[in-house]
N, C-alpha and C positions, 0 to 999 in steps of 0.2 A: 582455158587452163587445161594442162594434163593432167591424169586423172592421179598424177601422185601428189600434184597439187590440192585437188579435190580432198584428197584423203585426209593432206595435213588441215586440211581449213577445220574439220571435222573435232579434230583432235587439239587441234590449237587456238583456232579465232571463235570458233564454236562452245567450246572444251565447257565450259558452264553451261551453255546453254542444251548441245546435243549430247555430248560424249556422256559428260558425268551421270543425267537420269540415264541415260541406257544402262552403265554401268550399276548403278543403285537397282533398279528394275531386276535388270539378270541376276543380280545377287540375293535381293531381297526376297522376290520370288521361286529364288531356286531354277532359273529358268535353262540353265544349260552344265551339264554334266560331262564325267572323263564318257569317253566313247560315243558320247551319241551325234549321230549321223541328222542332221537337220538340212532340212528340202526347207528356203528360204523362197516362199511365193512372191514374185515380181507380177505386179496386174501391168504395169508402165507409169503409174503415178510417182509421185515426189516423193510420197512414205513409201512405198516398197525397196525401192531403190537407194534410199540414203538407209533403210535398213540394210542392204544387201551392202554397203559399204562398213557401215558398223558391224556388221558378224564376220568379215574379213579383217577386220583389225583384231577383235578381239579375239581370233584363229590365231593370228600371229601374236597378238603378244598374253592374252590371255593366262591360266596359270593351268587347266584342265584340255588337256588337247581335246581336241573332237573335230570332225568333218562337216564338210556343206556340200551340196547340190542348189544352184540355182536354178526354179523353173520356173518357166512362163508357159501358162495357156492361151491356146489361142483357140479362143469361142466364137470364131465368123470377123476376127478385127475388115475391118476394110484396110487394104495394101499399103495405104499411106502411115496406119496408125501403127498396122504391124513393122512397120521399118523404120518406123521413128523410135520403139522398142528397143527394137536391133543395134541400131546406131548407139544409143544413150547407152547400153549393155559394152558397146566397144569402146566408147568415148571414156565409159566412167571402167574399165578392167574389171567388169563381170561375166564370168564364163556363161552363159546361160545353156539352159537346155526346154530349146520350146516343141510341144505337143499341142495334136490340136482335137478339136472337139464340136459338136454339133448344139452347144448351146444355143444361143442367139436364136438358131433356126427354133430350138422346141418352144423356146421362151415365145419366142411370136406367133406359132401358130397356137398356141392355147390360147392367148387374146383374151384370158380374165386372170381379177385379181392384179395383186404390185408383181411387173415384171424383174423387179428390181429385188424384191422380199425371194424369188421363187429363182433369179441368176443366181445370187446368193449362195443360195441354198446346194443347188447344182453344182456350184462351182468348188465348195469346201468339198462334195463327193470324189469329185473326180482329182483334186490337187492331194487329197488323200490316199487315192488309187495309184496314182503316177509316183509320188513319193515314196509310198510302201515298193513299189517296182523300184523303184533307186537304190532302197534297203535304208531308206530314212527308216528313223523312228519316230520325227519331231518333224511337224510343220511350223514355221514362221510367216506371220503376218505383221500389215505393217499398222495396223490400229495403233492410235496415240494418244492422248492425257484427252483430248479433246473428245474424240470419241469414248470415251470413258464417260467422262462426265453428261453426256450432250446424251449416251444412251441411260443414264442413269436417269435424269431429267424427263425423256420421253417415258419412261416405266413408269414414274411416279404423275405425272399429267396424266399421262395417256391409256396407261394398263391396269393404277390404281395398286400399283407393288414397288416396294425398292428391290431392285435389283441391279445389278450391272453388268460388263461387259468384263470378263475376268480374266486375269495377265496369263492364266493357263489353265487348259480343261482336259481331260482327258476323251479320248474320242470313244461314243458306246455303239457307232456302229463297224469301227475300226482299230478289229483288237490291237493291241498295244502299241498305239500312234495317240500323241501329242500335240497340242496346238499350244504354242507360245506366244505372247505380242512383247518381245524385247522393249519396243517404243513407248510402252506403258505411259511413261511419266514423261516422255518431250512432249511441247506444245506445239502446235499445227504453226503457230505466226514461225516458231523457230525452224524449221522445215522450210519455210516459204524464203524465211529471210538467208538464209544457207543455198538454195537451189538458184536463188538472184544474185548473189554473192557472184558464184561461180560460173554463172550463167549459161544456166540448163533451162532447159524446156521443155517437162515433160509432160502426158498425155495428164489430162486433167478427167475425162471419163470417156472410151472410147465406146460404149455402148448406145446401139442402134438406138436405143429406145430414150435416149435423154429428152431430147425436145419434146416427146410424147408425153412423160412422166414428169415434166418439168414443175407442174401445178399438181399432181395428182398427191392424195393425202399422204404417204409415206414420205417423200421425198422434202415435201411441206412443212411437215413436220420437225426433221431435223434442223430445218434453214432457219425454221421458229425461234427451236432450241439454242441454235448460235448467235441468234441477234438477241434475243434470252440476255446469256451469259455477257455478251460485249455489252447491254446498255445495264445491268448489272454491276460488272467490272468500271464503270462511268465513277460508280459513287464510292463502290465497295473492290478494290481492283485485287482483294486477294477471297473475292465469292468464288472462281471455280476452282480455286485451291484447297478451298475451305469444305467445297461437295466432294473434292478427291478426298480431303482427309480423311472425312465425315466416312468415308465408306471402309475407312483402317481403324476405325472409332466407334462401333456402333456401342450405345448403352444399353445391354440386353434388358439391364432391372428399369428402363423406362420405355420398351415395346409391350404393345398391350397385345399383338399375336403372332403369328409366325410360321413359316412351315419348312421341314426340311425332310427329305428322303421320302415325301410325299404324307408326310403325316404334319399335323398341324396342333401347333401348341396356344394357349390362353395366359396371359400372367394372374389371371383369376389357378391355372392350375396347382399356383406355387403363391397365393397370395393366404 
């Protein structure tokens, strides 16, 4: 299909399933304003890039004008991964602008800890950096309902806190730069069922270190989390609708404690 095809599936055979949460998301959240300049990160997966579709429609027909930069980093891709990028960037009519960077290499020579917790990490620095040099003010990523939930679930198993993965944060080591996730509220299957639709293929994790980390506890963990949710969804099929609410819902007068701006509250305080 051409990629004006693409766009309408988006808008039309999709229109419930992707368009409208993105739509509710940006609004709800407040997630995009008149003037602001947004560096839309493309990794090569299926959520980046059907994002980088939806922030171009909502360019054009939107109601607040503002700009994009699409960038992609390139942190050691092997030739084939980075050109299957490139292509999917021409196929689907996204300008890109890729830089590249010595990730990979640092991440393997350290050789301890999640190499995955520590690319991460590296990788928000520098799409922050490069962006700010665009004259962004707003980064875009392409996290979606799933990851929401699925990091919700690991905090509360695993770290013994609810917290979550939030539609927008402010950056504190990069003064006045923004991180937004437009795809808040699509679900991962509708992403899939859209990218087969149209028939794309795009990079599912090009980093060196997968087979490595395939079993290791972080990565495990989340895999947990989603077979979790799907044998949950079996009995109950609106449970991760119900943990997304749950997190627009909290009942403050039935948490027994809490902490915020690093100070920590009792409901013995106010009991």
């Amino acid at each position: 299909m051409s990629f004006s095809e693409i766009e309408r599936s988006i808008i039309k055979k999709y229109r419930k399933e992707l368009w409208c949460p993105f739509i509710k998301s940006v609004k709800r959240y407040e997630l995009v304003r008149e003037g602001d300049k947004i560096a839309v990160c493309i990794s090569g997966g299926k959520d980046s890039f059907l994002l980088a579709k939806c922030m171009q429609e909502l360019q054009r027909h939107g109601e607040a004008p503002f700009s994009l930069e699409f960038i992609v980093m390139d942190p050691g891709y092997a030739p084939q991964n980075r050109a299957l990028i490139e292509e999917n960037a021409a196929r689907l009519g996204v300008p890109v602008r890729i830089f590249e960077s010595d990730i990979f290499a640092v991440v393997d020579s350290v050789g301890t800890g999640s190499p995955c917790y520590l690319c991460a990490r590296m990788r928000r620095g520098f799409l922050y950096e490069f962006a700010k040099k665009c004259g962004c003010n707003k980064i875009a990523l392409g996290h979606h309902f799933d990851d929401v939930v699925g990091t919700t679930l690991l905090s509360m198993f695993y770290g013994a806190e609810i917290k979550t993965m939030m539609p927008k944060l402010r950056s504190t080591s990069h003064e006045g730069m923004e991180l937004i996730r437009p795809l808040y509220a699509v679900r991962e299957r509708d992403v899939v069922a859209w990218a087969e639709y149209n028939g794309l293929k795009f990079l599912n994790c090009a980093c060196r270190f997968t087979e490595r980390v395939a079993d290791k506890e972080e990565e495990s963990k989340r895999r947990e989390m989603k077979q979790l949710v799907a044998q949950m969804e079996k009995t109950n099929p609106a449970a991760a609708d119900n943990v997304f609410r749950s997190l627009h819902n909290v009942a403050l007068d039935c948490i027994v404690g809490w902490r915020k701006g690093g100070k920590r509250g009792n409901f013995l305080d106010e009991y």
